[in-house]
N, C-alpha and C positions, 0 to 999 in steps of 0.2 A: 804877855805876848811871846815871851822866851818860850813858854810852855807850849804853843801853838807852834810856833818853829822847831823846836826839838822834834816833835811829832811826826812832821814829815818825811824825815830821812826813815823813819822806821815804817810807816806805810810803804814806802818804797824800796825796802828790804825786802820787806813781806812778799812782795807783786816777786819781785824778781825771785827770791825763792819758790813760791810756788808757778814760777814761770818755769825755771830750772827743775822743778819737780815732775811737773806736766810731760818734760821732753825728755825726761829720762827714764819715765813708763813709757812714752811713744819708742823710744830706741829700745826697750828691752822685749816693747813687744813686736818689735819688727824684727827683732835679734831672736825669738822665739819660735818666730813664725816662718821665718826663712830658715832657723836651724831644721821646723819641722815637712818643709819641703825638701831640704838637703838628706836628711833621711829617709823621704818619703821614696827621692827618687834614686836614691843608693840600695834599697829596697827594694823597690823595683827590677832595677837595672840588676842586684843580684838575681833576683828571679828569674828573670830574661836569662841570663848567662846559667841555671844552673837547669833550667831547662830547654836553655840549646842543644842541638845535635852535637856541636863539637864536645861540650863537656861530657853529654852522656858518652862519647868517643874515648874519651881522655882522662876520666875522671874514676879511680878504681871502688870497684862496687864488693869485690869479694879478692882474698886473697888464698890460694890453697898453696903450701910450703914453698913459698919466699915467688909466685908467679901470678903477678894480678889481673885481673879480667874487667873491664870495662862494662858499665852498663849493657853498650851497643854488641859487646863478645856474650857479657852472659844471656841476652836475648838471643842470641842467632841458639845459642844452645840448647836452650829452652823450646826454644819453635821446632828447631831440628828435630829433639827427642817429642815434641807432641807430634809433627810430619811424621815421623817414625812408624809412632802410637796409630795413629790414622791411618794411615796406612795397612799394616797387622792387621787392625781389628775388623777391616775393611772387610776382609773376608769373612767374618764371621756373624753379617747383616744378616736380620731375619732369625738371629737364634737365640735372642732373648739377651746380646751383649747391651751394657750399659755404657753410651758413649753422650761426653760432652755437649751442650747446644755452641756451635760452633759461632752463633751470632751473639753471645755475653761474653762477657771476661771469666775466666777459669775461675779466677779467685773469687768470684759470687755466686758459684756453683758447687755445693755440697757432696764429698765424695763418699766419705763415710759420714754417717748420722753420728755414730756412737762416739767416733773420735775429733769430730768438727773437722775435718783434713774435709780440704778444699779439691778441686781438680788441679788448683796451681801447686798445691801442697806435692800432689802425685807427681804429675810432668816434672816441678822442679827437685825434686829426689831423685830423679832417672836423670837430670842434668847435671847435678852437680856429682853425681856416680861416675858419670861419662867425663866429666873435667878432671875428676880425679885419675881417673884410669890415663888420658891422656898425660895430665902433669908430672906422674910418678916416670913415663917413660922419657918424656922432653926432659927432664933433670938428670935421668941414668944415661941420655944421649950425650949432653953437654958436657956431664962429668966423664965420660969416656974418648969426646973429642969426636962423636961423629957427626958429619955433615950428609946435605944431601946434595943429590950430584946435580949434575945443571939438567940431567934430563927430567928429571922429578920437578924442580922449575919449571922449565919448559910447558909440563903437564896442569901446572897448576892457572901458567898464562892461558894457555889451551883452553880449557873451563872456564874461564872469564871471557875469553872471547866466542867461545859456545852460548854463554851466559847474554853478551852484547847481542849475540845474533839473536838470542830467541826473544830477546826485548823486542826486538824492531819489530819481528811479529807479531807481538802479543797486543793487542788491545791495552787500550790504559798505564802503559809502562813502557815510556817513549826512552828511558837510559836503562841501564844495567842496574843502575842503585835505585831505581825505582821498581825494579821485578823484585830484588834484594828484601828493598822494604817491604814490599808485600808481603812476601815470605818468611823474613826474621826481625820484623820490629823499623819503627819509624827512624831508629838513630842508626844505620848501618850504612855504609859506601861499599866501594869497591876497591877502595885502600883497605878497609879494614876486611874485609871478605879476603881481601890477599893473605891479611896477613895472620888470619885467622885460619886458612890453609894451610899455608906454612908449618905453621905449629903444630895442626895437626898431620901431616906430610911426615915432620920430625920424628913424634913419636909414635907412628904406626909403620913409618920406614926404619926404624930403631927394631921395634918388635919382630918384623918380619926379616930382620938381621940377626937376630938371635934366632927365633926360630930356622933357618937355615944354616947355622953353625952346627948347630948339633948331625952326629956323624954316626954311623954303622958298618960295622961289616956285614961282610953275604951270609954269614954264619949267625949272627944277632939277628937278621932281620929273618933266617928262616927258622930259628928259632921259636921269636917273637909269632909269628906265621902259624906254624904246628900248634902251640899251645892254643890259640885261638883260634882254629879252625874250624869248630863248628859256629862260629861268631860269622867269620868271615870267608867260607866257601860260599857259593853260589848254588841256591837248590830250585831246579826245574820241575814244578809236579802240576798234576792235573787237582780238582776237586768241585764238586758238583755236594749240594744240598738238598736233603731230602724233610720237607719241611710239613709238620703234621697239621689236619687242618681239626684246631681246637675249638671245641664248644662254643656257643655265644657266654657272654656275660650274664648270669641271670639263671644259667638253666640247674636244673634241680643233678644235685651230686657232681657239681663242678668239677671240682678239685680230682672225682675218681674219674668222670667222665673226660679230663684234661691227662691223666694219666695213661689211662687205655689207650687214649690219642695218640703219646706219646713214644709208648710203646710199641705199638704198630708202626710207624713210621720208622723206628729203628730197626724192625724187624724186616720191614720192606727192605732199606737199605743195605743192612746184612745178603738178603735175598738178593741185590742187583750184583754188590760185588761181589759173590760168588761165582755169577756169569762172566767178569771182567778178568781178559789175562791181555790182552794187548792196547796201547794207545787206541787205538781205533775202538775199539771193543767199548771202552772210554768214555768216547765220543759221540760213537752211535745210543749209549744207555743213556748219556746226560740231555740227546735231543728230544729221546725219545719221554722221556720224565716230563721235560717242561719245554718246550721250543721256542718257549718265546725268549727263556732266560739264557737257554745255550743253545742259539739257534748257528752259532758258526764251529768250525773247529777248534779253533784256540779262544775259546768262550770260557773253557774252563781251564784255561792254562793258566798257569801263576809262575813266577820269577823273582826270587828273591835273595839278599845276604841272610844269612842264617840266624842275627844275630832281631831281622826285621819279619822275620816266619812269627805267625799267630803262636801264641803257649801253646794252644791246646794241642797241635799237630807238632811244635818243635823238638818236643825230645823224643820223637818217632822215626822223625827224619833226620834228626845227625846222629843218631843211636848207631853204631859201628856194624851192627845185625844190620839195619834195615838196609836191604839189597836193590838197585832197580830196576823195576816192574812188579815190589812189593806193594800191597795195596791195604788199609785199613780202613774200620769204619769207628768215627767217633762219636760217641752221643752228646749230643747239644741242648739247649732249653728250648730251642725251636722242635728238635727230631734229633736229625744225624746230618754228618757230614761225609762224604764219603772221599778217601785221598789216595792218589796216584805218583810214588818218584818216579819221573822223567830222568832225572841226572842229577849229579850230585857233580859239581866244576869246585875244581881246587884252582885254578886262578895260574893255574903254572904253566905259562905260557909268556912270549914275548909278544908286547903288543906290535900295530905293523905301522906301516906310513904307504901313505899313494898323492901321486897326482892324478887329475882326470881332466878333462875337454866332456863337458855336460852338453846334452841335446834335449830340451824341455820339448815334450808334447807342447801342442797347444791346448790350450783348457778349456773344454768343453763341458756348459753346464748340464746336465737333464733339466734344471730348472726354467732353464730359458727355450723349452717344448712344450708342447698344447700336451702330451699323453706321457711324461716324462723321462723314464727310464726304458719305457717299452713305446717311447714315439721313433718310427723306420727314419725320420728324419735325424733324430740326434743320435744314433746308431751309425745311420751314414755320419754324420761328422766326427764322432768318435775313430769311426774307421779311420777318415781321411788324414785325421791331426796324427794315429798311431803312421800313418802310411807315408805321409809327410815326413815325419821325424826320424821314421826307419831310413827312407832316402837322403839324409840330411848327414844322419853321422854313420853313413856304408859311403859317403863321399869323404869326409872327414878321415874314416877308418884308412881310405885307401892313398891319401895324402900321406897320412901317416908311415905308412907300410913306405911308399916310396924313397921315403925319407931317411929310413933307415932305423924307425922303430925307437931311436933312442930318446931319451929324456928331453935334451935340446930342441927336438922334433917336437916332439908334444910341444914343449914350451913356448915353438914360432908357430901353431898354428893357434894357438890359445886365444890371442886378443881378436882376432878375426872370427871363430868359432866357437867359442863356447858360451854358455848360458851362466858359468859359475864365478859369482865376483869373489870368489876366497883368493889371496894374491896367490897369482902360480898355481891355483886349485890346489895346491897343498895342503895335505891333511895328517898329523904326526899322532903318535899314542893314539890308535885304536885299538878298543878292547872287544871283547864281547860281550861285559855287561858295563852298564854307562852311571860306573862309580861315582859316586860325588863325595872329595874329598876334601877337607878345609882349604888346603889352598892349590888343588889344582881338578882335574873334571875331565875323566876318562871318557874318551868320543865314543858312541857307537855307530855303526851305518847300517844300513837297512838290507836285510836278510842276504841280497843277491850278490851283493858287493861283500858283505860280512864272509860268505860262503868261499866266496874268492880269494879273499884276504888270507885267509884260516888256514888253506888247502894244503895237507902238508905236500911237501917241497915244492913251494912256491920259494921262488929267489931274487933278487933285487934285477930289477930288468923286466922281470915278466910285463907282458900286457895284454888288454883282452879288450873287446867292446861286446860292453856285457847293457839287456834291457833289464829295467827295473819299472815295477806295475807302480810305483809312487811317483816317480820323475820322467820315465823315456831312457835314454841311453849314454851309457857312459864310455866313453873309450880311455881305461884302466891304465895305468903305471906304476907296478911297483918300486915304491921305492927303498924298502929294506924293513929290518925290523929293530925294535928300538933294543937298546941295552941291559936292561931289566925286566927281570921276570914281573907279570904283573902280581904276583902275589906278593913278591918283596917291596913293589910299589905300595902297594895296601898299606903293609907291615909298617915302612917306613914312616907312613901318613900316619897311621895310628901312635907309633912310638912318639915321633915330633909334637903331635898332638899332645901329648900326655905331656912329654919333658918341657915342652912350652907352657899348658898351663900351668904346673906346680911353679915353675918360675916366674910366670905374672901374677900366680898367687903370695910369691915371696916377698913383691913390690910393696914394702908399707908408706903408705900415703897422710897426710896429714887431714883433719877435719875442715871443710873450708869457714876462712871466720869471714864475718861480711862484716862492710863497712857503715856508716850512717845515711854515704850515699847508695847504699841498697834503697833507700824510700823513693830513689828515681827511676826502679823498672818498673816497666809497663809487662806485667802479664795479670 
């Protein structure tokens, strides 16, 4: 019986040990199973957070020498330089360019076969080019202490709020940060577009600091000037084509039959300017040739710097011999060419300034007449709007006169009479050919007014109400002429050009290194 009693305390060991066994697989595997939702949802919740807007905002993707760029910056950059891209290449539709399918992603679109380079591979080469060329300036800005002034500010609020307006018109893009995103990627605002301005503001306002440091005297710049002259004079000539009409493809003794062709048509050529000694003389030969190709006067006029003349005619025309109203003939693979110098402009001139009080015709189409240009109807309206106009500013003109002719006068009758929104119809630095220069773009105006301008001894005061066959009538104020010679203006453009690139070419820039969150842009 002791033995039956003993027994049961150890049966009831047993229970409770594997009582205590049972609950403490149940606890390890609750302890398991909750640790593997606590990871599940720390997992998550990272992902959430690492593909929010604010991170891609905040969280740097690339670094170039010691200035980091955010997801949501290297995207605006990226878009920029493909907008850029698109843009440029725009032009050149229809001619066999190869451009992006603009509804994929770049980077699943093959740019070179041979190199595996993507479209994103391209665009982000021309981006991170563009971030480096800005970074090397933002760091020589800081390092020098310069700031930008509050109007550059100002300019940049400006833009943002051009940016809100054009929102509200736009379809589909009810804030600013939502035209933004369309434009530069899903993670962008208009905090960051600020301040992405900014920066670039810094170092393109840095650069254009430099560039205008640099300095000349009258003597360097006409120096610089002379040397390059046949670069940068202005040459007026005429030139008409005498074009051979060659063989078909196919026909027996091609080659000699395309020669003989060729021949004769230089010979003709030879033959026409030998008859030519005046402009006109010119003019009448090149309608007579072809009328449909030169069927006006200045059909065959050409206008150029010296340095944008064809080869084939340029070392003829700034050749120190060749005299104007010299004439040659050049042979071509078409025939011949045959060329006229009109003038030969050295630029040595001061450009001028005017105000004007503008009297626009009204605009009469031909198109909107049953017989158009030769319907008695739109003829009469032509008249009436020239007839209209002419009474409009011969009252204007005579306000004027009363008034005493001066600048002031002009000035009070302006908001009440004129057609021209330029403030004060003010217009400075006019040339007479319509330079374009890195950073500034010599005005020209059209023939009648040019004529006026020019006139020697024209003096600050003059005035005149002069018609023009483009606009109607302008009633003229001179306002003087500017300080520089326009050929030293050239010069100077040229020289700064130069002394400025070799100095943004002196800029060494770092490689940019990208970070692990680069796997979070979107192109």
């Amino acid at each position: 019986m002791s033995g039956m009693f003993d027994a049961k305390p150890d049966k009831a060991k047993r229970k409770v040990e594997r009582t205590l066994k049972e609950e403490k697989a149940k606890k390890k595997s609750r302890i398991i199973t909750t640790t593997v939702i606590i990871v599940f949802i720390l997992f998550l919740s990272l992902a959430m957070v690492i593909n929010s807007n604010w991170i891609r905002r905040t969280l740097p993707v690339i670094t170039i020498d010691g200035i980091s760029f955010s997801t949501a910056e290297f995207e605006y950059y990226f878009n920029a330089q493909y907008i850029e891209y698109l843009n440029f290449m725009s032009q050149f539709q229809g001619m066999g360019v190869a451009l992006p399918d603009q509804n994929r992603p770049l980077s699943s679109q093959i740019y070179d076969p041979e190199t595996g380079e993507t479209w994103a591979d391209i665009i982000a080469q021309s981006a991170y080019s563009r971030m480096q060329g800005l970074v090397g300036l933002y760091n020589l800005a800081v390092e020098h202490g310069f700031e930008l002034s509050e109007e550059h500010y100002d300019n940049i609020e400006y833009e943002i709020l051009i940016l809100e307006m054009e929102a509200e018109m736009m379809p589909h893009t009810p804030s600013a940060t939502a035209l933004l995103q369309r434009m530069y990627g899903n993670s962008i605002n208009v905090d960051v577009f600020r301040s992405i301005l900014e920066f670039i503001s810094m170092a393109e306002q840095y650069s254009i600091y430099i560039r205008n440091s640099f300095e000349y005297t009258d003597q360097e710049l006409e120096n610089y000037y002379q040397e390059n002259s046949d670069d940068l004079d202005i040459f007026s000539f005429r030139i008409f084509n005498i074009t051979a009409e060659l063989p078909a493809e196919g026909t027996e003794d091609y080659d000699d039959a395309k020669a003989e062709m060729l021949i004769a048509a230089q010979v003709m050529a030879r033959e026409i300017a030998d008859e030519i000694e005046t402009p006109d003389d010119f003019i009448d030969a090149a309608l007579a040739y072809n009328d449909s190709l030169y069927p006006q006067p200045d059909s065959t006029l050409r206008e150029a710097q010296g340095e944008r003349v064809d080869e084939l005619y340029s070392s003829w025309l700034t050749d120190k011999n060749t005299n104007i109203g010299d004439i040659k003939v050049f042979d071509t693979e078409q025939g011949a060419a045959i060329v006229y110098l009109v003038s030969r402009n050295k630029n040595d001139y001061y450009t001028t300034g005017m105000r004007q009080i503008l009297i626009l015709r009204d605009s009469v189409s031909p198109a909107d007449f049953a017989e158009g240009e030769d319907d008695p109807e739109y003829l009469e309206a032509l008249e009436n709007a020239q007839k209209d106009a002419m009474e409009r500013a011969q009252k204007v003109d005579a306000l004027f006169i009363s008034e005493g002719k001066t600048e002031d006068a002009l000035l009070g009758l302006m908001e009440e009479h004129s057609d021209d929104n330029t403030p004060g119809g003010f217009y400075e630095g006019i040339s007479m050919f319509a330079y374009q220069g890195a950073d500034f773009r010599a005005m020209r105006v059209v023939p009648e007014l040019e004529e006026w301008l020019f006139e020697e001894g024209r003096i600050k005061g003059d005035s005149k109400l002069i018609e023009t066959e483009a606009f109607g009538f302008h009633l003229m104020y001179f306002t003087g002429f500017g300080d520089k010679l326009f050929s030293h203006i050239i010069a100077e453009d040229r020289m700064r050009t130069t002394e400025h690139n070799e100095w943004l070419d002196s800029i060494i820039v770092g490689l940019p290194v990208k970070h692990i969150g680069f796997t979070l842009v979107n192109i």
